[in-house]
C-alpha positions in Angstrom: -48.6 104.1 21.0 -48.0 100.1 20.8 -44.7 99.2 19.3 -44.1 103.1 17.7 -40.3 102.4 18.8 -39.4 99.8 16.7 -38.8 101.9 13.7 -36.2 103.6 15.3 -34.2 100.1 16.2 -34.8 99.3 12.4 -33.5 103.1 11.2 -30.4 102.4 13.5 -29.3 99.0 12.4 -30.4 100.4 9.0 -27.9 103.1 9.6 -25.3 100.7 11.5 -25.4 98.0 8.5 -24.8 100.8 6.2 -21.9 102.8 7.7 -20.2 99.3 8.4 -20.4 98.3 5.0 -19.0 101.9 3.4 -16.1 101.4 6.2 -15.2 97.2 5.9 -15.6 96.8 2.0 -12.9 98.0 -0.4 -15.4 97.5 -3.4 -16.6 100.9 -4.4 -19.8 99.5 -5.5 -20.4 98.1 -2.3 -19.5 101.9 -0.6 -22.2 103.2 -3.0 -24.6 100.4 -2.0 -23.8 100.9 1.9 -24.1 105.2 1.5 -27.6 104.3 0.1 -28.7 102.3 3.0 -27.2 104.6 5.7 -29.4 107.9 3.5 -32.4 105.8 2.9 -32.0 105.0 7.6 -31.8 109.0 7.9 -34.9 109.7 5.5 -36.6 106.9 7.6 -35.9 108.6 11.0 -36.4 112.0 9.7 -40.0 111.0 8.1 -40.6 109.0 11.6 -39.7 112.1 13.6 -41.7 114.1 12.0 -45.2 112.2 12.2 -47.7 113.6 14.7 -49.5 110.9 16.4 -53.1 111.4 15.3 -52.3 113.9 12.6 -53.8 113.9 9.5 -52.5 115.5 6.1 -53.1 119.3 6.2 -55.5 119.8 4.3 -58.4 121.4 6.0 -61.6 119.4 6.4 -64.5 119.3 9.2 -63.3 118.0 12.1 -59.7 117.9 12.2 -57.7 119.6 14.5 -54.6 118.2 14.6 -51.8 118.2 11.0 -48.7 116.8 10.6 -46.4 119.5 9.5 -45.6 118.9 6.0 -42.0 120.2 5.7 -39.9 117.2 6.9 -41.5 114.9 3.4 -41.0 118.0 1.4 -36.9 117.7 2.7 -36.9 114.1 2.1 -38.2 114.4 -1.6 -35.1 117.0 -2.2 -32.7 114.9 -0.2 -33.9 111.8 -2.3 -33.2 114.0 -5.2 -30.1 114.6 -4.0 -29.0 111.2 -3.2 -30.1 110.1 -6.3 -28.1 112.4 -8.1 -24.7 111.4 -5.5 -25.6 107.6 -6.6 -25.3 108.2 -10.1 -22.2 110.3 -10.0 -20.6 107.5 -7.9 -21.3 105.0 -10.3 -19.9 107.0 -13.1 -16.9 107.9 -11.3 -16.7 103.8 -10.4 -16.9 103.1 -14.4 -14.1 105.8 -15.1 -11.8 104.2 -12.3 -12.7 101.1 -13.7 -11.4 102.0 -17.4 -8.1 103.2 -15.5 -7.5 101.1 -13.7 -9.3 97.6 -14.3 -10.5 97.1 -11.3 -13.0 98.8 -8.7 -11.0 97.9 -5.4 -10.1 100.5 -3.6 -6.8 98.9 -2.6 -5.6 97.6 -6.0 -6.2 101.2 -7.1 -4.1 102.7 -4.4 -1.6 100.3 -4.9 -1.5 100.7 -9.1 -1.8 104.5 -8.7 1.6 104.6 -6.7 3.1 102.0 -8.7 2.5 104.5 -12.0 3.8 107.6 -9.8 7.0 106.2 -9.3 9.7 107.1 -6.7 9.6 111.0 -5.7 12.8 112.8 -6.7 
């Protein structure tokens, strides 16, 4: 197995690049966009854990004896599902804060939200 290991240093810096951009940026578009890349480096690592060298697709045929177990794609198709659906409810919630609001920094919101509370009585 030649080189096999270099899709887990790509799944981590996948997954590094993402959680640093959800945690540095105050732009909720750019959380959205960095949760995306840190899912889509866990469906990578999942769908590379769960390859068996020499495995084929189980589906019987003459000759093979060794499958790669099919449940870890079917959990990535529901978790894409999943983070498909979190995506889009992120971006709507980003438009609605954005109509509030007029602005999609998460700082400027913070800072207009308290602004419109007022001093506590």
């Amino acid at each position: 197995m030649t080189g096999g290991h270099y899709i887990y240093w790509f799944v981590f810096i996948l997954m590094v690049i993402g959680l640093y951009t959800v945690i540095s940026h105050g732009n909720l578009v750019k959380k959205l966009i960095g949760l995306n890349l840190f899912q889509i480096g866990v469906f990578m690592f999942y769908i590379a854990l769960g390859k068996v060298e020499g495995g084929s697709a189980p589906i019987i045929e003459e000759g093979v004896e060794t499958y790669s177990h099919p449940l870890p794609h079917v959990l990535i198709l529901t978790a894409i599902v999943v983070g498909v659906a979190t995506t889009s409810l992120g971006l709507a919630l980003a438009i609605r804060i954005y109509e509030a609001y007029g602005t999609i920094e998460e700082d400027e919101v913070i800072k207009r939200d308290d602004v419109d509370d007022g001093p506590a009585s």
